[in-house]
N, C-alpha and C positions, 0 to 999 in steps of 0.2 A: 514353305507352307504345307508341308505334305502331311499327311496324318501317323502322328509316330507319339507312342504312349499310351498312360492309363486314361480309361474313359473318362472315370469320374473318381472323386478322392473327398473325402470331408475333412474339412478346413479346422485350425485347432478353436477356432470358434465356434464349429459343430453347424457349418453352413456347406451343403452339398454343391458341389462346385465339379461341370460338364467340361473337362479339356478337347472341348473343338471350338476350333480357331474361328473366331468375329470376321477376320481376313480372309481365312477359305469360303466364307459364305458370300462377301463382296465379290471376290472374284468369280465364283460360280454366277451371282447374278451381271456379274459386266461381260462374261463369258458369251450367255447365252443373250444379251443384250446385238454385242457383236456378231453375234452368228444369224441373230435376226436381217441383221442391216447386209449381211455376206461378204462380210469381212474375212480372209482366211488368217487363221491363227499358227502361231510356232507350233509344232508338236510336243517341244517338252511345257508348252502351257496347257495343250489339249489334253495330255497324258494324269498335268496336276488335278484338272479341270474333272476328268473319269474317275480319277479314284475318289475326287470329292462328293459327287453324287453318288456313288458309293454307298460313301458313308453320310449324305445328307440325312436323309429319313431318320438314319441312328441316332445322329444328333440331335435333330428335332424328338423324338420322343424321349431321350434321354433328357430334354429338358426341360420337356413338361413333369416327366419325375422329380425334375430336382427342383420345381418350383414348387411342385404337390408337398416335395417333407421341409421342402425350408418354410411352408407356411404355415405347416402342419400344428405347428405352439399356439398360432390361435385359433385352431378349428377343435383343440382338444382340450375337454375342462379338465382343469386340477385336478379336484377331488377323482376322475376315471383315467388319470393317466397311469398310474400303478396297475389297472387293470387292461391297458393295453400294453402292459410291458412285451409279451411273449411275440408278438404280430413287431411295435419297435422295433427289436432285437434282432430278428428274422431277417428284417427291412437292413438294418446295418451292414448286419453277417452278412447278407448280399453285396455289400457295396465296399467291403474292409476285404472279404475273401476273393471275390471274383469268381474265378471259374473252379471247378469240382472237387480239382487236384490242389486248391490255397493259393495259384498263382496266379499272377494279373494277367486281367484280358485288355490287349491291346490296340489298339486301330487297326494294326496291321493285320489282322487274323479276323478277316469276315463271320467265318460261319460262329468262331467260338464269340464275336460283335453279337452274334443275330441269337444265338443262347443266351449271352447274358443278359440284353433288353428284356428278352420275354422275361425270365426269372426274376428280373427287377421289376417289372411290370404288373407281372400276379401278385410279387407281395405286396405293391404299392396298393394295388387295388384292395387286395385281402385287408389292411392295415384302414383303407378308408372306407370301407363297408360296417367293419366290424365298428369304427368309430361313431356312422350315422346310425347302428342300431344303438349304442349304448346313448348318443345326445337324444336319438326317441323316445328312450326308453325315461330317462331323465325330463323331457319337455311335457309326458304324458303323464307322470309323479306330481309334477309342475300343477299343472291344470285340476286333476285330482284334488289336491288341495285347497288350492282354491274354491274348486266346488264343494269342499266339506266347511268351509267359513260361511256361506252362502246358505247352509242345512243348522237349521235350529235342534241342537244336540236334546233339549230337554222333549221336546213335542211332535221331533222325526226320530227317536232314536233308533229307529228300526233300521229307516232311509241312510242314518248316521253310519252307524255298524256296518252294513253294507259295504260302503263306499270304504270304510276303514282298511275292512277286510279284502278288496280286490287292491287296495294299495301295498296291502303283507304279501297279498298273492304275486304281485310282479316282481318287489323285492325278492322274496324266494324265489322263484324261478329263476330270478340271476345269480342268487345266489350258490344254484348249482351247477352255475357254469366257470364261476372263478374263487379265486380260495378266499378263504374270511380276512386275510392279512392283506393281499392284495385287493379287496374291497372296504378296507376298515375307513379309510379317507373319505367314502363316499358314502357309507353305512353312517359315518358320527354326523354330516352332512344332514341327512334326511334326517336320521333322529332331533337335529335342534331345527327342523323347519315344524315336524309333528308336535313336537313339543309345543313349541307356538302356538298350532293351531287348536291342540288341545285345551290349552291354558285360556285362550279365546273364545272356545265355542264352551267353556266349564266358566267360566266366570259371567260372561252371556247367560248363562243358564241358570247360576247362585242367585243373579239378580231379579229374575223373573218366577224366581221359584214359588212362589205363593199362591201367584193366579195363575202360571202354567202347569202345574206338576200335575202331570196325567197319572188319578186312580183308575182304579180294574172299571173293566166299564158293568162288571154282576154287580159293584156296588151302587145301589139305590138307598138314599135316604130318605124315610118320611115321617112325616111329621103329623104325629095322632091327637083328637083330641080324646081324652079317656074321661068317662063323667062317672061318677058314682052317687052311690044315696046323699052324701055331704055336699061335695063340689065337684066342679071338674078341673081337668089338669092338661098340662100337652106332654109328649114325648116322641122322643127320637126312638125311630125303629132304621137300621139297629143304636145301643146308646153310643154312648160319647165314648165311652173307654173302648167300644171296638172300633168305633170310625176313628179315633184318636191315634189308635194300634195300626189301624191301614195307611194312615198319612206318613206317618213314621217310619212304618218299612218301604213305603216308595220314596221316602223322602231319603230313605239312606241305601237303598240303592243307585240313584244318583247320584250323594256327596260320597260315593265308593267307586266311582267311574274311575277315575284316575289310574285307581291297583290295578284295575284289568289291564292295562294297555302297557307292553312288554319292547322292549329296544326293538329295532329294526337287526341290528347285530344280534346273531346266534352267541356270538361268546360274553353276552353283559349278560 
């Protein structure tokens, strides 16, 4: 039961797999079980018993590591897993290479034990940091939308744009942290969630259009009576063919909403 070989190794089913022995940890706990009660032990048990504590702790964090990437498929969405390629990779390389020189770190070699934990350790971590900003980043997109289904596109469109426009803003900002191909799964993603909601908050809109559609508010209609030596008469101030001209260019810059709004992807 002594500690001899590779720490850890991934499995051809791509399941990271901690070689320290279930048996060395029994015996380390009946070990110190017996030393409680003052039992005296053989020495070549006590000698097994030293190198295992040892290397306990290593064990122990090496397998909170390998619980962290063997669970890691469902902490990471599809669509953002091309964009955590480079941090994955990183995380492997550590685990395929071992130590500095390409060779395997062994049990039997404490210190170069205690370098490769940490180095496996930081990319572990680095790997799940960078994950919980990209699922933020995603849950906050999330919510955003929603709250533009809730904003009446024809009689908020200020409020509407707005809100559009800080959802472009987080997009791009990510998008100059990762490349357009390694974002393209997640960029066509969001494109068919806006599209939705576009299509939604513009047919919402087609149908109210008559009693919603907000003209200029300089526009004032009144209605005169004008009397002359014969009769009198009413009229619109201003007439019909100019307020008829103003419904019409508000009316068609709303059923032109659609051409404004541009993929989420730089390369459509």
């Amino acid at each position: 039961m002594r500690m001899r070989g590779k720490l850890m190794e991934i499995s051809n089913g791509g399941v990271l797999i901690v070689n320290y022995s279930s048996r060395l940890v029994q015996l380390l706990r009946e070990v110190r079980q017996l030393a409680d009660l003052g039992v005296t032990l053989p020495s070549d048990i006590k000698k097994v018993a030293s190198e295992g504590e040892q290397y306990y702790r290593f064990g122990v964090m090496l397998r909170k590591v390998a619980v962290f990437f063997n669970n890691m498929d469902a902490q990471i969405l599809k669509t953002q897993r091309p964009m955590l390629l480079h941090s994955l990779v990183a995380f492997e390389e550590i685990v395929e290479k071992r130590n500095d020189r390409g060779g395997n770190v062994e049990w039997s070699t404490p210190t170069a034990c205690e370098r490769y934990v940490e180095r496996l350790q930081h990319a572990a971590a680095k790997l799940a940091h960078e994950n919980r900003q990209l699922r933020r980043i995603h849950l906050a997109l999330s919510r955003s939308l929603v709250s533009l289904v809730d904003i009446d596109m024809l009689t908020q469109r200020r409020k509407w744009r707005q809100l559009w426009q800080a959802v472009q803003l987080q997009i791009h900002d990510l998008s100059e942290r990762y490349s357009v191909d390694r974002m393209r799964r997640w960029l066509d993603h969001w494109d068919h969630q806006i599209y939705k909601v576009l299509e939604a908050a513009y047919c919402a809109g087609l149908e109210t259009i008559n009693e919603s559609l907000q003209l200029p508010e300089s526009l004032r209609v009144e209605l005169d009576f004008v009397s002359n030596s014969d009769r009198g008469f009413l009229r619109l101030e201003p007439g019909i063919e100019e307020i008829r001209s103003i419904y019409y260019r508000e009316l068609k810059k709303f059923v032109a909403v659609p051409a404004l709004f541009q993929s989420s992807s730089p390369i459509l």
